[in-house]
C-alpha distance (Angstrom), angle and dihedral (degrees) to the residues before:
residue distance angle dihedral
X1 . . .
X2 3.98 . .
X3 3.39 111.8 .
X4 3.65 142.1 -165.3
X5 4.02 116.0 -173.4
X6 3.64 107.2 -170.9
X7 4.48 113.5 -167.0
X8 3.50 130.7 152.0
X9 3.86 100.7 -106.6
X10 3.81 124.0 -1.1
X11 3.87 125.5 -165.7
X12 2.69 143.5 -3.3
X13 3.54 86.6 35.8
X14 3.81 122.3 75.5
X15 3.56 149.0 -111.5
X16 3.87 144.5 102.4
X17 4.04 90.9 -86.0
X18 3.83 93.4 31.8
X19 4.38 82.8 53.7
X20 4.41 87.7 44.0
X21 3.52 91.6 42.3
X22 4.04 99.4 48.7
X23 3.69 94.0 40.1
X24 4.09 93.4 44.3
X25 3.38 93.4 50.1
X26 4.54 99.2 48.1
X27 3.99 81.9 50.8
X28 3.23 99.7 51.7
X29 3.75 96.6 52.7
X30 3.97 89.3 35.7
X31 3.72 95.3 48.8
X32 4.00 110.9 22.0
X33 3.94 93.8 25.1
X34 3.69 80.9 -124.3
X35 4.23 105.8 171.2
X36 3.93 100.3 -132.2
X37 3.82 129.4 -175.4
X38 3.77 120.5 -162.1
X39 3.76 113.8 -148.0
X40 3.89 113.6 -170.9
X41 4.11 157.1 142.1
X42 4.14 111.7 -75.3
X43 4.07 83.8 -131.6
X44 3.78 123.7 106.0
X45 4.32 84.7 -153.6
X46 3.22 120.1 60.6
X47 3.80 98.3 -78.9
X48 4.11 94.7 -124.7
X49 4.37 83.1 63.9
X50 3.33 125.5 100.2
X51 3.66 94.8 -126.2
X52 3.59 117.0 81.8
X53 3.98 138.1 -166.8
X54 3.84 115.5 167.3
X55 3.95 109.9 -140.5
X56 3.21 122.1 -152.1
X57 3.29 158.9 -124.3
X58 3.64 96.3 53.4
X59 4.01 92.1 -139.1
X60 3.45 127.2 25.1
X61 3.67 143.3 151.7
X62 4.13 105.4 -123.3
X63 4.04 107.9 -176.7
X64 4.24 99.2 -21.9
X65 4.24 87.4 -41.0
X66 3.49 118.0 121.4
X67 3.91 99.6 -142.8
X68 4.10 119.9 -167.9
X69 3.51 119.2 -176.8
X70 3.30 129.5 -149.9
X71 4.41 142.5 -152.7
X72 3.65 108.8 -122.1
X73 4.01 115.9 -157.0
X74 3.47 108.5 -109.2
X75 3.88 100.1 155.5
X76 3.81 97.8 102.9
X77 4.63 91.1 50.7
X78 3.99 98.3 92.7
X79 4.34 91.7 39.0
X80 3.99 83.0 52.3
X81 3.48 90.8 49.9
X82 3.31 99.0 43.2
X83 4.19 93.1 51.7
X84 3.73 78.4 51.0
X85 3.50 96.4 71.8
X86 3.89 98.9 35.1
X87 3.54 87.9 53.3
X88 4.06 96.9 55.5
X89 3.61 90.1 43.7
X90 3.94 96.8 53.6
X91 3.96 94.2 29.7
X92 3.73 100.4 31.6
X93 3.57 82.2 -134.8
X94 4.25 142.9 91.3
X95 4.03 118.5 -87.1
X96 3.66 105.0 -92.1
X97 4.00 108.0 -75.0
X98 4.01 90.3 -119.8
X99 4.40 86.5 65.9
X100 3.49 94.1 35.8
X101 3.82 95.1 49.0
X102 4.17 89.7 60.1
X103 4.06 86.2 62.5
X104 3.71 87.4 66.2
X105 3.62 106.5 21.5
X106 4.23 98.7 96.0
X107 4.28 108.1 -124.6
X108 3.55 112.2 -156.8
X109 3.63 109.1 147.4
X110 4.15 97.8 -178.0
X111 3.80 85.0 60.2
X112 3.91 89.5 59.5
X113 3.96 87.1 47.0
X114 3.79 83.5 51.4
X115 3.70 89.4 55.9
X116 3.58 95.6 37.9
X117 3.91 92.7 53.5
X118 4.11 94.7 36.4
X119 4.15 101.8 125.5
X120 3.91 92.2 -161.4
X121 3.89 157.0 108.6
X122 3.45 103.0 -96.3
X123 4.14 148.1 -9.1
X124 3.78 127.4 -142.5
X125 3.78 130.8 -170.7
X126 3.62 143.4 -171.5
X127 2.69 136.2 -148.1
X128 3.80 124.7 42.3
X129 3.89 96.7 -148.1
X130 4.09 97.7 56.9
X131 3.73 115.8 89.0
X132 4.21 97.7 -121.7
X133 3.61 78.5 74.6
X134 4.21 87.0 79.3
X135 3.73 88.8 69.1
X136 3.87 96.7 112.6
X137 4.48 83.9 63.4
X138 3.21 92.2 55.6
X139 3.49 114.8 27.8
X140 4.04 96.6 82.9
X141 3.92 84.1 70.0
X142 3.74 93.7 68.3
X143 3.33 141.4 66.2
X144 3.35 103.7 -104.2
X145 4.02 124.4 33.4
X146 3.31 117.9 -164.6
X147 4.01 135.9 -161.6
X148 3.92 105.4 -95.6
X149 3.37 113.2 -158.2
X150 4.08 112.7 -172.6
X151 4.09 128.8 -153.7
X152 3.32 101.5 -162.2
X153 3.60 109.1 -176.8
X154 3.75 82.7 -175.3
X155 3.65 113.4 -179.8
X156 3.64 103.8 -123.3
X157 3.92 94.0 -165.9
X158 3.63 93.3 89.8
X159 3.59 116.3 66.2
X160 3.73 115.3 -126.7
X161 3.47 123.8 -162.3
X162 3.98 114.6 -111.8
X163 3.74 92.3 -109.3
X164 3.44 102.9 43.0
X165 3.87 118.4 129.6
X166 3.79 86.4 -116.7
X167 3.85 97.1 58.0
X168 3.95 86.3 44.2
X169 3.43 102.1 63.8
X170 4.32 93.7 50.7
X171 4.31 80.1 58.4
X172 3.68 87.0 42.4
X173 3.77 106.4 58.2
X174 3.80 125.7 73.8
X175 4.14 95.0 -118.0
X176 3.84 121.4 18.3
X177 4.34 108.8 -155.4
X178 3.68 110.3 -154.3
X179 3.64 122.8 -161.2
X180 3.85 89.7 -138.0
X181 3.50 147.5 -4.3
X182 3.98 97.2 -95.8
X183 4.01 78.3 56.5
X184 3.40 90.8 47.6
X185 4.25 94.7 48.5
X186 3.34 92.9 46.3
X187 3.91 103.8 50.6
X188 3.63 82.9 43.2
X189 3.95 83.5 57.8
X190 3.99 90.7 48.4
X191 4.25 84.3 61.8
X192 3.88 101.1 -99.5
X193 3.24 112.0 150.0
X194 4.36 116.1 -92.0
X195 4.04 95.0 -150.7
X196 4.13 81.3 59.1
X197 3.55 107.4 48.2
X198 4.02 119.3 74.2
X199 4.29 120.8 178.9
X200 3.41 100.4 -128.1
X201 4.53 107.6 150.5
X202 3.58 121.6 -178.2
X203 3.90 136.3 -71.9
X204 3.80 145.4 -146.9
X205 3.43 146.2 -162.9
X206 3.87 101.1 -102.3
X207 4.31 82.3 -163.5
X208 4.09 87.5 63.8
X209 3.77 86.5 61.4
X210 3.76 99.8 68.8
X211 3.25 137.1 96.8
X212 3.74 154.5 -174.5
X213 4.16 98.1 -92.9
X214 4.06 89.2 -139.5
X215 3.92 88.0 61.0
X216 3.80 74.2 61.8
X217 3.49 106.2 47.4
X218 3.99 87.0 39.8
X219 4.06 91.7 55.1
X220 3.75 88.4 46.2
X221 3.71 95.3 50.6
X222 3.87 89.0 41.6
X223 3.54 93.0 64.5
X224 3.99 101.6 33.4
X225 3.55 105.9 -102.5
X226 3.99 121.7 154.4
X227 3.74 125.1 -132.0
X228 3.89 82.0 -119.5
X229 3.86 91.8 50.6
X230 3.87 117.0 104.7
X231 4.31 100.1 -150.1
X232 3.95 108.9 -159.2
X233 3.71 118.0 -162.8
X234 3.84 149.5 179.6
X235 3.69 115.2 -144.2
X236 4.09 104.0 -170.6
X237 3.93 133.5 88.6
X238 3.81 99.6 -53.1
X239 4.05 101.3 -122.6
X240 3.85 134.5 127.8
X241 3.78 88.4 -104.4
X242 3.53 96.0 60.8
X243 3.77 98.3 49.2
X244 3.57 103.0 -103.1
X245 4.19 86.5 132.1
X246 3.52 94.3 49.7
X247 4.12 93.6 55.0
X248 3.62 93.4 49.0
X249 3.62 99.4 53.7
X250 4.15 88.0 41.2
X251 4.11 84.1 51.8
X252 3.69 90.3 45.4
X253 4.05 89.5 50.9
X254 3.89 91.1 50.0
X255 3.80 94.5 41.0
X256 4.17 89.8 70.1
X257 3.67 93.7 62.5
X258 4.06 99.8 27.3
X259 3.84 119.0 39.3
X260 4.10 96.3 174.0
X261 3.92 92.9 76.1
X262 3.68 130.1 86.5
X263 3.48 152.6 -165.2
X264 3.52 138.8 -118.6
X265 4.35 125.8 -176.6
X266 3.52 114.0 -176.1
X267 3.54 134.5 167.6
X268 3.56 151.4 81.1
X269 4.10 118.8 -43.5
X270 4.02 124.3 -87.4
X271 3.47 124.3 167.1
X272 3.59 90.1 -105.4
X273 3.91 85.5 75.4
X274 3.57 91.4 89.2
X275 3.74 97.8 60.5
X276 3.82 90.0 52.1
X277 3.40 89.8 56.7
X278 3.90 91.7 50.0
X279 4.03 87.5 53.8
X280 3.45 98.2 51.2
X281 3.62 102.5 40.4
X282 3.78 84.4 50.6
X283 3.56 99.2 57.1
X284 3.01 104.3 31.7
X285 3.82 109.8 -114.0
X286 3.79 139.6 175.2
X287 3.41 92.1 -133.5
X288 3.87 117.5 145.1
X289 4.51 110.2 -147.4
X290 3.98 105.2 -167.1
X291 4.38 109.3 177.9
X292 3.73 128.1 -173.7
X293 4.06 101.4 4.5
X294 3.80 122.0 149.4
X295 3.37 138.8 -101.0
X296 3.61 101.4 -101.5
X297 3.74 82.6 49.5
X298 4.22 95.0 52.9
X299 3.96 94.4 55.9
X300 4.10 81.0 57.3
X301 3.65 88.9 57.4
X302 3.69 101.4 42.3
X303 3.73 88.0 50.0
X304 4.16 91.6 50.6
X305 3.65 92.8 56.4
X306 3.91 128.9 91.1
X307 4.13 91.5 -165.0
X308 3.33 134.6 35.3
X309 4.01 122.1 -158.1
X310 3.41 137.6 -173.4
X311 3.84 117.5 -178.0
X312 3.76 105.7 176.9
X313 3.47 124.9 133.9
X314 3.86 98.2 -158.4
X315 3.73 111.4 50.7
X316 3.79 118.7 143.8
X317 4.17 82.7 -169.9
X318 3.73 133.7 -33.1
X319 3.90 122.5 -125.2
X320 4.08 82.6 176.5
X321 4.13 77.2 68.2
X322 3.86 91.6 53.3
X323 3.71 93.4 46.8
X324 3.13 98.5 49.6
X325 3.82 92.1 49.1
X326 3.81 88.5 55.4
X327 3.55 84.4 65.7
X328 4.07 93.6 56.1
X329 4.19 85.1 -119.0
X330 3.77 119.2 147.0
X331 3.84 116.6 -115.9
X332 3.64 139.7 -144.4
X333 3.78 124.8 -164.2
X334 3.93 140.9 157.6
X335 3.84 121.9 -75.1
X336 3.76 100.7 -117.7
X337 3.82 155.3 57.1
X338 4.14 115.2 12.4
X339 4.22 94.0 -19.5
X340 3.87 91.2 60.8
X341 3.55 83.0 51.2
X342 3.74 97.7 52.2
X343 3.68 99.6 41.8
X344 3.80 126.7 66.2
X345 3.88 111.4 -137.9
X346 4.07 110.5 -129.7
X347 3.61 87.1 2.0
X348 3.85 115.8 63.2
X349 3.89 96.6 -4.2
X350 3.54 148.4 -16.6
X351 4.00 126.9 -95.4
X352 4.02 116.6 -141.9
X353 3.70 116.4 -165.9
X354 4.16 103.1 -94.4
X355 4.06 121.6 -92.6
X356 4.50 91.0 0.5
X357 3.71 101.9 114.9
X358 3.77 84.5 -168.1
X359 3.81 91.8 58.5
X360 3.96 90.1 48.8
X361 4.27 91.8 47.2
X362 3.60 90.2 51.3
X363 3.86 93.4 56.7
X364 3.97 94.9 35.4
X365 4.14 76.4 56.0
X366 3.86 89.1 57.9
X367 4.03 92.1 54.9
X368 3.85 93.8 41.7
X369 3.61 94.3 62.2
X370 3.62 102.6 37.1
X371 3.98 111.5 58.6
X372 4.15 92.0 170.6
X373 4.13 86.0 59.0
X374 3.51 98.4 45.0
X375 4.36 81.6 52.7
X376 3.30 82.2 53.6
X377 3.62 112.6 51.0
X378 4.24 86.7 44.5
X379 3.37 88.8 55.5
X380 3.88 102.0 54.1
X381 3.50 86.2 40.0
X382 3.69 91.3 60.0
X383 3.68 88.5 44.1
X384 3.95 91.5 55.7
X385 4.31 92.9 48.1
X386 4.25 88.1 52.8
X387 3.84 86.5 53.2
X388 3.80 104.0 38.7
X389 3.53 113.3 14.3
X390 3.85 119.6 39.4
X391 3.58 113.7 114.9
X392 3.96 106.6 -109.3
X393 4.52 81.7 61.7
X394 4.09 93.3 43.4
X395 3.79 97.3 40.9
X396 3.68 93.1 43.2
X397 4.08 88.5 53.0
X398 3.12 91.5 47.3
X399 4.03 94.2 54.3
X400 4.08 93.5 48.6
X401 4.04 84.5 48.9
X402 3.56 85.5 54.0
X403 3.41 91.6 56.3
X404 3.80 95.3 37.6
X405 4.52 79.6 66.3
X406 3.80 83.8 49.6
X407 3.51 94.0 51.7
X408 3.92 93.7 41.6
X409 3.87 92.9 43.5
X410 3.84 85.5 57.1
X411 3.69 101.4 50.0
X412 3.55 86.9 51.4
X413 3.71 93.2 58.5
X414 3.70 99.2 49.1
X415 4.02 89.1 48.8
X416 4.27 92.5 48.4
């Protein structure tokens, strides 16, 4: 097939569709000689943040993918922002959603030439929030439509209206991938078509996750910890959204009663890195913060701890969950949306009741105390990523929903 993948920044810059996207798109042309093109933002962030880092070159071919990146206007963020707050002070209420929405929605008009002009099998794009995501309105205006096949990885913990723009483009596209099957129900819920949407998630090379046990023992001697020490860590950008708040005042609850355990925060930089570092210099805390390390460097990590915990609200999956299966480590997430989905309660993991750090320290209690259940729950976990989530299964999915759009995009056709 000829493929154009679309997403709004692509490596080296990070992120649970940046990671899908990168490793879909190598296997592909390794393993199906597949000829894909990589359209995408010039921004190592996510191009709607304030923080920005340019990447370059502008076109390069990374592992047989031909990767173009593209300038995304971003004059018009800080005079949004700003109208933002004059508007809630006069009106006591937010800028209407239709202004605010352009802050976040990404604009990069060359990638919509690049879709426009794509001579080719099939498109796919991710994510569901970024304006290339409207191709399917206007596509029928051009010369050459295209299949558009959309990964959402919409994050089903806010509640969008049925007719927002959002929920229109999942009925829009020709195949809908959801990230799990609570994604799945719910878009199905929202009106998108069921014969278009396929649960498909997001793989990894259980392999990449090993490592030489001194690096280990080294790291854990580096930084202090005991043989007897349990070290629990998040792995993930280190902001509020992702729960990096939540663990610290759960650690800080369990610390006063248990002073063998430990923390580790690692993770690429957010502004809310600043206010982590206020918390744990105030109290005190043996708490280990780790930013921008490499790869080779984050399969150390997950391999040092003893717990793994994600406390995000908002996830439309979690590879981080995966990974740190690979690495036979128990896991602790929140008890709703897509991660409740994922994770097994009692079996693979343990739930805690979304944004109560008391909830989370009672169940990161549980694990402390019981070494032959956190053995377990890494175990079955690992057990669960051989049988759902290496890459030959995902990338293979991912082909036949390709072809599923194809199909779809067809049919329509021959009925217009």
């Amino acid at each position: 097939m000829k493929i154009l993948h679309v997403v709004s920044n692509y490596y080296p810059a990070h992120g649970g569709p940046q990671y899908t996207m990168k490793h879909l798109s190598e296997k592909m042309v390794d393993w199906y000689k597949d000829d894909v093109t990589v359209a995408t933002s010039n921004s190592l962030y996510g191009p709607e943040q304030k923080v920005f880092k340019k990447i370059e070159p502008v076109n390069e071919i990374v592992n047989g993918v031909n990767v173009f990146r593209f300038p995304v206007i971003r004059w018009h963020y800080q005079a949004i922002e700003f109208a933002s707050r004059v508007y809630r002070k006069i009106f006591k209420q937010p800028l209407p959603h239709r202004i605010r929405k352009k802050r976040w929605e990404m604009d990069a008009p060359l990638i919509d030439k690049m879709m426009n002009d794509f001579n080719g099998d099939v498109i796919m794009a991710t994510t569901i929030n970024y304006m290339f995501s409207d191709y399917p309105l206007w596509r029928f205006s051009k010369k050459n439509p295209k299949p558009f096949i959309l990964y959402g990885a919409l994050h089903l913990h806010i509640n969008w209206p049925k007719d927002s723009p959002i929920i229109n483009r999942a009925r829009i596209c020709d195949c809908y991938i959801a990230n799990t099957n609570y994604e799945r129900q719910r878009v199905i819920a929202y009106g998108v078509d069921p014969n278009k949407v396929v649960t498909i998630g997001t793989g990894i090379a259980i392999e990449d996750m090993h490592c030489n046990p001194e690096q280990v023992t080294a790291f854990r001697n580096q930084h202090g910890i005991q043989p007897t020490d349990i070290l629990i860590g998040h792995i993930g950008r280190l902001s509020e959204g992702k729960g990096a708040g939540i663990l610290l005042d759960a650690f800080i609850e369990l610390y006063k009663t248990n002073k063998n355990i430990k923390l580790l925060l690692a993770g690429t930089v957010t502004e809310y890195v600043d206010e982590l570092k206020r918390k744990i210099e105030q109290e005190n805390l043996p708490v280990i913060l780790l930013t921008n390390f490499s790869d080779e460097e984050k399969k150390i990590l997950f391999n040092a701890l003893d717990i793994f915990v994600l406390a995000s609200k908002g996830e439309s999956f979690g590879v981080v969950f995966l990974e740190a299966w690979a690495c036979k480590k128990p896991v602790i997430g929140t008890d709703m949306g897509a991660v409740a989905s994922l994770l097994e309660e009692g079996v693979d993991s343990y739930l805690f009741e979304a944004g109560n750090a008391l909830s989370l320290s009672n169940k990161l209690q549980v694990l402390v105390n019981d070494g032959a259940l956190r053995n377990s729950f890494g175990k079955a976990g690992n057990i669960k990523v051989q049988q759902n989530y290496t890459w030959p299964v995902i990338v293979e999915r991912y082909r036949q929903a390709y072809q599923l759009g194809i199909e779809n995009f067809n049919q329509s056709r021959k009925g217009a």
